[in-house]
Backbone as CSV, one residue per row, in Angstrom:
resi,resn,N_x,N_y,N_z,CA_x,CA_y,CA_z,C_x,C_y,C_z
1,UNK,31.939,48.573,83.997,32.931,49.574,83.694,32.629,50.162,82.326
2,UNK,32.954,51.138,82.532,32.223,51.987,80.946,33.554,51.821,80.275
3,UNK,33.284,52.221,78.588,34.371,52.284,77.747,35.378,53.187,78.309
4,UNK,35.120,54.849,78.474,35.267,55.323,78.818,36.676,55.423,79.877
5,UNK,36.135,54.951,81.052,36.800,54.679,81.805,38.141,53.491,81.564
6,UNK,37.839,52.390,80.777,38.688,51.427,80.170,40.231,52.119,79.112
7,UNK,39.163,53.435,78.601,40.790,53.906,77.530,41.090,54.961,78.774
8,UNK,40.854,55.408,79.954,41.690,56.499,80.497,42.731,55.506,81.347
9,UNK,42.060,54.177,82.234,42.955,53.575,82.757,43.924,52.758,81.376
10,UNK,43.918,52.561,80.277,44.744,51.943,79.647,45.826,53.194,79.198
11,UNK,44.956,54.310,79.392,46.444,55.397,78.504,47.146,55.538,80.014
12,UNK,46.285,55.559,81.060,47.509,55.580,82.233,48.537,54.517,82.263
13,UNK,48.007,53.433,82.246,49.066,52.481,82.318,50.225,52.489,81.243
14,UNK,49.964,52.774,79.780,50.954,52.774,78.975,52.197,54.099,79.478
15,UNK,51.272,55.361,79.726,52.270,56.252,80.503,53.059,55.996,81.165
16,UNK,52.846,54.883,82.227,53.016,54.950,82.912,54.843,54.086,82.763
17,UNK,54.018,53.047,81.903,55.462,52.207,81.369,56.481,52.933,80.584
18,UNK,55.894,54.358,79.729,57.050,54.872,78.934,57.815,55.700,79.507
19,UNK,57.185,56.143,81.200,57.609,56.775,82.214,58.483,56.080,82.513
20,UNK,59.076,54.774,82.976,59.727,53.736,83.531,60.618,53.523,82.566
21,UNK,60.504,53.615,80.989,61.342,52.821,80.511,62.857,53.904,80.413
22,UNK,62.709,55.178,80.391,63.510,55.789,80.631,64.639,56.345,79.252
23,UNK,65.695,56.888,79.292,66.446,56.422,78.258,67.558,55.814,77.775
24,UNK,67.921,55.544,76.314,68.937,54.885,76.521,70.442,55.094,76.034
25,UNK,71.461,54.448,76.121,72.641,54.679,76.461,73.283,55.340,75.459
26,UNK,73.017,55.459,74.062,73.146,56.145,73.053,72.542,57.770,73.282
27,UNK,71.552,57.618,74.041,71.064,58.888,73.989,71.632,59.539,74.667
28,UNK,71.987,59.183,76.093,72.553,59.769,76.573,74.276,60.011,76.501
29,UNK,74.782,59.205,75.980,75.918,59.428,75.026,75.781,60.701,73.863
30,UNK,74.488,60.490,73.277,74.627,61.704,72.760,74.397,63.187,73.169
31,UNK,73.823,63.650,74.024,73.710,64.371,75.017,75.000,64.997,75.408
32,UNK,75.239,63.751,76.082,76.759,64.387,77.135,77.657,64.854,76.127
33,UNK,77.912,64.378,74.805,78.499,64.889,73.761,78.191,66.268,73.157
34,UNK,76.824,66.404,72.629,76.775,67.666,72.313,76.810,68.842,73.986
35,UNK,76.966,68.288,74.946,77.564,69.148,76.002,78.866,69.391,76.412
36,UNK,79.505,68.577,75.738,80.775,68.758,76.352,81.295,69.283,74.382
37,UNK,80.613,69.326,73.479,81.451,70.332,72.367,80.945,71.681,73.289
38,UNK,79.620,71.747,73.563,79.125,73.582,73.784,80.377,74.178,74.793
39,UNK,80.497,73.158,75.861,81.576,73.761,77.295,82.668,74.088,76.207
40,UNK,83.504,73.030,75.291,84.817,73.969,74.707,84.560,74.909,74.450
41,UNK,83.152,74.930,73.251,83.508,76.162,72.485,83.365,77.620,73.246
42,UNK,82.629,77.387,74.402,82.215,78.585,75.017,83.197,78.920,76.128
43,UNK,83.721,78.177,77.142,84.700,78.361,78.401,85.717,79.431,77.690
44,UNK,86.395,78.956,76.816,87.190,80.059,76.411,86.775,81.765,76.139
45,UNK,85.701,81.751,76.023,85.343,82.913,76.316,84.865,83.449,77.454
46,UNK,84.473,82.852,78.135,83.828,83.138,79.429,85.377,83.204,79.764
47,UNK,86.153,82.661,80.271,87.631,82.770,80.765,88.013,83.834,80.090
48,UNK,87.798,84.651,78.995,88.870,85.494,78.835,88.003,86.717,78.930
49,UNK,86.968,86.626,79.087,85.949,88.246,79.547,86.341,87.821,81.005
50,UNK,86.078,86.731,81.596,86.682,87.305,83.536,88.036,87.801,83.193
51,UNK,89.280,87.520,82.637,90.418,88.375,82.880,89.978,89.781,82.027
52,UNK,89.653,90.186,81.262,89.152,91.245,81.102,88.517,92.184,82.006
53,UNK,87.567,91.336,82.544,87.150,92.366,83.514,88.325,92.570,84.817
54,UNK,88.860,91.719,85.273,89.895,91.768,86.765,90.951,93.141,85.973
55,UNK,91.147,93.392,84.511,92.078,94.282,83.989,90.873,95.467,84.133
56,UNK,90.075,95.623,83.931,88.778,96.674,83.979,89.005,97.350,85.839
57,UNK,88.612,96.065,86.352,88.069,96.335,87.559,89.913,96.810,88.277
58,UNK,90.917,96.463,87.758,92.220,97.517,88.089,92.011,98.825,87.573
59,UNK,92.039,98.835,86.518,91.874,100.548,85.781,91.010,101.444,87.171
60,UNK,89.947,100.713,86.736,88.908,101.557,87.922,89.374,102.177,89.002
61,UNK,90.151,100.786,89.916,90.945,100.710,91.094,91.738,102.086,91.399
62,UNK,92.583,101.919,89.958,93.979,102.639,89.836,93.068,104.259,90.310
63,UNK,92.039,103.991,89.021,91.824,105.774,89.280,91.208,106.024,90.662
64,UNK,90.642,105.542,91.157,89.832,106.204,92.244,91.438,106.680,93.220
65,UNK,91.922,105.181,92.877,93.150,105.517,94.265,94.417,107.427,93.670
66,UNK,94.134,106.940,92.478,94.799,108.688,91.633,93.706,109.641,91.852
67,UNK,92.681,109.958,92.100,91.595,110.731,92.779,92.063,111.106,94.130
68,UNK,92.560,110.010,95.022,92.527,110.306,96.424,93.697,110.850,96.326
69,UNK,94.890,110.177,95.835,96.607,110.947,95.847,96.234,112.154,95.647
70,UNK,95.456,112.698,94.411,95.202,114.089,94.065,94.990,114.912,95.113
71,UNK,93.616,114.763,95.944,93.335,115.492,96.806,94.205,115.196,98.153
72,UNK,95.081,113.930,98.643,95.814,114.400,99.480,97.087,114.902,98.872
73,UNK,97.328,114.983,97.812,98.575,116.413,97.495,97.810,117.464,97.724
74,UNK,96.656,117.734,96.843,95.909,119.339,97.346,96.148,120.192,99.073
75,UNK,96.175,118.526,99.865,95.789,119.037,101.426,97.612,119.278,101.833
76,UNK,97.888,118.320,101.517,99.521,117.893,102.513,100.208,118.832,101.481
77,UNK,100.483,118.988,100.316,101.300,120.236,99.194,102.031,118.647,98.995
78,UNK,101.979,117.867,98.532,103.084,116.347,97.849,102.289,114.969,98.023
79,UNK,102.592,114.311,97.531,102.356,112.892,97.186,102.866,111.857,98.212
80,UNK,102.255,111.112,99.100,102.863,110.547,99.634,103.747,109.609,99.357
81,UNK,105.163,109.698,100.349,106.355,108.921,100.174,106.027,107.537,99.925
82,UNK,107.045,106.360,99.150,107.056,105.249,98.795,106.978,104.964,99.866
83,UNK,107.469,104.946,101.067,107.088,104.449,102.382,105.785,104.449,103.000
84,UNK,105.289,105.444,102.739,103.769,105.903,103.574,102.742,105.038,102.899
85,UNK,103.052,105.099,101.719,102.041,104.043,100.559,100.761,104.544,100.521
86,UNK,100.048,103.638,99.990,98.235,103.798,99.959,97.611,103.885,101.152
87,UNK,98.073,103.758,102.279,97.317,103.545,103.269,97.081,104.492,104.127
88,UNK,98.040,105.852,103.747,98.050,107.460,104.031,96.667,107.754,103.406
89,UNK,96.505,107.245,102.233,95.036,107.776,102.120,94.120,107.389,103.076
90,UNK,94.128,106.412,103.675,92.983,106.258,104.878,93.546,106.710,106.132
91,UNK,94.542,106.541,106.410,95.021,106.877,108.150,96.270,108.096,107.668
92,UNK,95.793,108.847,108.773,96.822,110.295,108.637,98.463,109.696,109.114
93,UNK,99.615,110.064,108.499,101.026,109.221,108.994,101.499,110.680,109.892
94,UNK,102.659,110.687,110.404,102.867,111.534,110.987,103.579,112.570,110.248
95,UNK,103.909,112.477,109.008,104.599,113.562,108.159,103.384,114.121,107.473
96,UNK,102.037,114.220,107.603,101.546,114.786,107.054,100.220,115.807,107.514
97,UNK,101.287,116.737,107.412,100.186,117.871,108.378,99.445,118.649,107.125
98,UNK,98.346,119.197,107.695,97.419,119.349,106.306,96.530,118.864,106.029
99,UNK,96.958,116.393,106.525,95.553,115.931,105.935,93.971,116.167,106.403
100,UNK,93.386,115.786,105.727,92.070,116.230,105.391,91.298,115.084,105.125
101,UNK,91.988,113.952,105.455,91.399,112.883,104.846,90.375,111.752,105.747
102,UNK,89.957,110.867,105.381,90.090,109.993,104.797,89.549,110.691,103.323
103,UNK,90.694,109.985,102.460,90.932,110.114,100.707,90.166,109.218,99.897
104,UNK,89.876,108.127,100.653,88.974,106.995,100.094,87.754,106.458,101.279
105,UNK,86.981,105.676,100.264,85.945,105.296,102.043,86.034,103.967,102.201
106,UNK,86.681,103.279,102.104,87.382,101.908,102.046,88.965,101.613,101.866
107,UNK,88.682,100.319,102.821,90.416,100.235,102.664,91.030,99.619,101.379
108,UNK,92.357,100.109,101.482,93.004,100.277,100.155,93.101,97.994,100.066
109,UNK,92.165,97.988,98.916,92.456,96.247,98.280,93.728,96.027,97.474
110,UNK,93.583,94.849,97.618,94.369,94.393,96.802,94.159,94.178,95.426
111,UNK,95.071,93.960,94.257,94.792,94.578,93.074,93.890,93.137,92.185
112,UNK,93.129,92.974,91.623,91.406,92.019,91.353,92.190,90.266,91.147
113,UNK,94.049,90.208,91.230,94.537,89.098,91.264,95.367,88.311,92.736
114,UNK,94.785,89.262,93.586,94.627,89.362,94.832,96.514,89.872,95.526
115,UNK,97.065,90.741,94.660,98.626,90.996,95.249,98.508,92.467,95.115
116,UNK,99.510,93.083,96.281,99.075,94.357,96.275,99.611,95.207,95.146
117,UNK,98.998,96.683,95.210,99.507,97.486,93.943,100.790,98.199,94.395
118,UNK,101.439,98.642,93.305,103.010,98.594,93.637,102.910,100.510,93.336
119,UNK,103.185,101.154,94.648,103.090,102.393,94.447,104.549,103.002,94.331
120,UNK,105.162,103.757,94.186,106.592,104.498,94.434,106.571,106.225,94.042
121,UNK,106.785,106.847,95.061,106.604,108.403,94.863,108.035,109.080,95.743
122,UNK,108.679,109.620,94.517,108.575,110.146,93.320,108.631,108.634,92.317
123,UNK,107.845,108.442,91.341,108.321,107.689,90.346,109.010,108.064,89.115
124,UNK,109.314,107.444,88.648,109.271,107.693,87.378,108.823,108.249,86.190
125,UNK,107.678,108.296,86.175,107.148,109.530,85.158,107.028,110.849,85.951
126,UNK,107.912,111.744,86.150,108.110,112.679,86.374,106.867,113.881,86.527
127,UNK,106.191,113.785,85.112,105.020,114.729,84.697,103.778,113.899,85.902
128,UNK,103.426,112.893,86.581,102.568,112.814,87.626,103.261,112.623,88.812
129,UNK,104.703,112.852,88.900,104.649,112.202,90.495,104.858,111.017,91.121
130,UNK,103.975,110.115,90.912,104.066,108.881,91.375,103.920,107.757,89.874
131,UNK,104.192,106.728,90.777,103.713,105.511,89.345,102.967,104.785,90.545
132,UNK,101.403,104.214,89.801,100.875,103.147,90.569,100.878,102.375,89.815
133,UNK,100.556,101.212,89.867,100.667,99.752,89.140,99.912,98.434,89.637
134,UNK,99.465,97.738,88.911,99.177,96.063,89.062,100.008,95.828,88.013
135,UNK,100.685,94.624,88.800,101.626,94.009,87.407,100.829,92.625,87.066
136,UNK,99.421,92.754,86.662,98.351,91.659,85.876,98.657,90.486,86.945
137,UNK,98.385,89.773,85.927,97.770,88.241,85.881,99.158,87.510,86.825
138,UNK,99.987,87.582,86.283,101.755,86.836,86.281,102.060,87.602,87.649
139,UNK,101.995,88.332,87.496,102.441,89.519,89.193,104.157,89.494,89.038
140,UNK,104.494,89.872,87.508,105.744,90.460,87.623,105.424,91.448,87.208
141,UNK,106.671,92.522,86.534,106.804,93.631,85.638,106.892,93.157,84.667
142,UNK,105.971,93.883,83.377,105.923,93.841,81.871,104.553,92.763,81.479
143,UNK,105.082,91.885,80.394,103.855,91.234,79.869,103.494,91.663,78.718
144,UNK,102.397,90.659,77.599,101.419,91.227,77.387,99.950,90.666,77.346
145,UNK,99.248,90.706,77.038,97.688,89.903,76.650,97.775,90.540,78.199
146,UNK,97.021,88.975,78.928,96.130,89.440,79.819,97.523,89.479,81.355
147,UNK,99.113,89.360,81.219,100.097,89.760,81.544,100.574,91.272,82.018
148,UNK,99.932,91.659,81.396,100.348,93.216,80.778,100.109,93.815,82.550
149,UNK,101.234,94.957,82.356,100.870,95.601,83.703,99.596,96.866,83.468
150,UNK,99.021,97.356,84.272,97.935,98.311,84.257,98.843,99.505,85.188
151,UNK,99.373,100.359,84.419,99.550,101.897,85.485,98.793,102.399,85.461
152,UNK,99.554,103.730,86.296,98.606,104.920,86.352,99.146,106.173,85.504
153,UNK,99.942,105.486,84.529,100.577,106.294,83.711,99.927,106.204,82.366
154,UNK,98.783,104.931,82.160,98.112,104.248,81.304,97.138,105.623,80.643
155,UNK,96.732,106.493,81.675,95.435,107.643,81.746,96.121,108.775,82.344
156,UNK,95.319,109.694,81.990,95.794,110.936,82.965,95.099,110.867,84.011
157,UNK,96.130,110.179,84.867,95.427,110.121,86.298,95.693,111.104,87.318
158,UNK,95.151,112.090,87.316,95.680,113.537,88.208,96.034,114.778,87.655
159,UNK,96.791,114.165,86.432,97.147,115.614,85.431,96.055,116.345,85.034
160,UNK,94.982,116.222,84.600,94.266,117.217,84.350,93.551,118.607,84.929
161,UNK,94.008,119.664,85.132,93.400,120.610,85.852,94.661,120.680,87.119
162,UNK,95.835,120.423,86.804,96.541,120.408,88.049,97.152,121.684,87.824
163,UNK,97.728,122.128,89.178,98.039,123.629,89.290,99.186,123.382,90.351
164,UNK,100.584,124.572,89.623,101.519,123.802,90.687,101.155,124.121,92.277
165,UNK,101.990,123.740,93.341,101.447,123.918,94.775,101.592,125.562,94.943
166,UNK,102.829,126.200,94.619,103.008,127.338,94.813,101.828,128.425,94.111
167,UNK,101.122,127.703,93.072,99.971,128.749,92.895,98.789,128.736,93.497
168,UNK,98.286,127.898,94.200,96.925,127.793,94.892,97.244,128.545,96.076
């Protein structure tokens, strides 16, 4: 047997044992420790950019669905009734001669905390017509932080470029 050959099988074998011996209980104590400070310090943020975004991904919501109200007032001359709801934007109801729609190309979701959005026409703000809404996180009225309701009174959702019915 050559030298040679004597130190490659001896560095295998020592490998082979420091392979086996593995580690130990301190270490891995320390480990799981500096992993479980990183998870505090970071979860809290990761948790509060997802409710951020579910408040994002409403805004969005709100407007597309104030896009479609728009153009089915353009077609029908009004806003559909608190009764007819969001769902006049996809299926024609029988009070509305005129439509032109489908207003959206998907059906109307639910709002990113999975409860539906709370429409009422005429609403309350007078100057658009309707009020749409997610009432957040809590799924009442009011709030604030990540509570807070999202309207459609939040933006000019429709007002811009609007012209009354009698002038078009």
């Amino acid at each position: 047997m050559s030298v040679r050959a004597f130190s490659v099988a001896s560095f295998r074998s020592r490998l082979v044992c420091e392979l086996r011996k593995g580690f130990s209980l301190v270490e891995i104590l320390v480990v799981l420790t500096v992993l479980t400070i990183l998870a505090a310090l970071v979860a809290p943020a990761v948790l509060r950019d997802r409710e951020g975004a579910k408040a994002d991904v409403a805004r969005a919501q709100i407007e597309t669905f104030c896009l479609g109200l728009s153009a089915y007032r353009r077609d029908v001359g009004s806003y559909p009734s608190t009764i007819e709801g969001l769902s006049v934007l996809r299926i024609a109801s029988l009070n509305s001669s005129g439509w032109a729609g489908p207003y959206l190309s998907r059906d109307i979701p639910d709002d990113p905390w999975g409860r539906p959005y709370h429409y009422e026409s005429p609403g309350a703000n007078a100057s658009q017509g309707f009020d749409l809404s997610s009432w957040g996180r809590d799924g009442a009225p009011g709030g604030e932080g990540d509570d807070q309701d999202i309207t459609s009174s939040d933006f000019s959702c429709g007002i811009a470029g609007r012209q009354p019915i009698a002038a078009r």
